[in-house]
N, C-alpha and C positions, 0 to 999 in steps of 0.2 A: 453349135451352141446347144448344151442341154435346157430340157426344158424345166420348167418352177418344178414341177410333181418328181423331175427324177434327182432335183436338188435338196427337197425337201425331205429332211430327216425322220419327219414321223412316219412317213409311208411306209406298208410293209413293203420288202424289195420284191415280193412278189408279184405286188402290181406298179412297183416301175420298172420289170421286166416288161410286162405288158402293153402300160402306155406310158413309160417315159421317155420313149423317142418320139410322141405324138409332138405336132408342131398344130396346134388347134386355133382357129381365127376364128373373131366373133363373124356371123352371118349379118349382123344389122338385121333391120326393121325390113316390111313384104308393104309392097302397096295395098292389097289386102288379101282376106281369107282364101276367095277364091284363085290371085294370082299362086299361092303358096299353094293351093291344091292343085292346080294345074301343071306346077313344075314337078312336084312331086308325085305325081299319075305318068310323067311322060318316063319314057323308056330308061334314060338314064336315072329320076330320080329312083324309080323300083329295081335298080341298078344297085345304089345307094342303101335300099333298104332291105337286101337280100345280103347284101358284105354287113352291112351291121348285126344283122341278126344270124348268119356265121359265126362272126366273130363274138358274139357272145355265147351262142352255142359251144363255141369250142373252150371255155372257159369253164365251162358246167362238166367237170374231172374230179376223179379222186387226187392229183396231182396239187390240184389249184384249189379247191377246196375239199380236204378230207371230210369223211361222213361217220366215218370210226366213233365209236362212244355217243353219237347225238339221237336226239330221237327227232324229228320231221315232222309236220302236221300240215295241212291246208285247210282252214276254215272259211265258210264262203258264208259270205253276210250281204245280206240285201238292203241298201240304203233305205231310207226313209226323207222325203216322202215321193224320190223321184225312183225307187226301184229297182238302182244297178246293183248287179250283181258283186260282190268287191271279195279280192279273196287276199286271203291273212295268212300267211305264213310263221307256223312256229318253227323255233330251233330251240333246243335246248340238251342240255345233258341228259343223256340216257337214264334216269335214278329220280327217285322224287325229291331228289335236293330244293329247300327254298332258294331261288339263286335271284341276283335282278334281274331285272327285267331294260332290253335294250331296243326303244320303240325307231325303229328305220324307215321313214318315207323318201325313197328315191324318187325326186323328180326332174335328173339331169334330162332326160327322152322328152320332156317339157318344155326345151328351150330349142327345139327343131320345128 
């Protein structure tokens, strides 16, 4: 059975090469904070979060995402008024075109 992502038309088929054989089930709810730390400190969960963070590594390609023509930036801004550090990522065309502007907060890694 395919899955929604690799059914779905708007996707580039670049990334439902990547996860559209994912078969993904919600986790539910944790009895609390510290049971959810606890599983995730033990061997397998750091298991878990060495294959995640591979597999996003290996996705950071000229392949998967070309660099050609862009110009890159990292800007790092200090919240207000608690102090963390936050860093901004620009992407844009290489040239001082006025171009829009497309603001992305990823927070899928939020719902682990």
């Amino acid at each position: 059975m395919a899955s929604k992502l690799a059914e779905d038309l708007r996707i580039d088929p670049r990334l439902k090469e990547v996860f559209g054989g994912l078969n993904v089930t919600a986790t539910g709810d944790v009895a609390s904070r510290e049971d959810l730390l606890a599983e995730e400190t033990t061997e397998a969960g750091k298991a878990r979060a060495a294959a995640f963070a591979a597999m996003l590594n290996s996705f950071d390609n000229e392949t998967i995402a070309p660099s050609a023509g862009l110009r890159i930036s990292t800007e790092r801004v200090v919240s207000d008024p608690d102090g963390n550090l936050i860093n901004i990522q620009f992407i844009r065309p290489d040239n001082s075109a006025r171009v829009p502007c497309v603001y992305y907060v990823h927070g899928g890694g939020m719902t682990f």
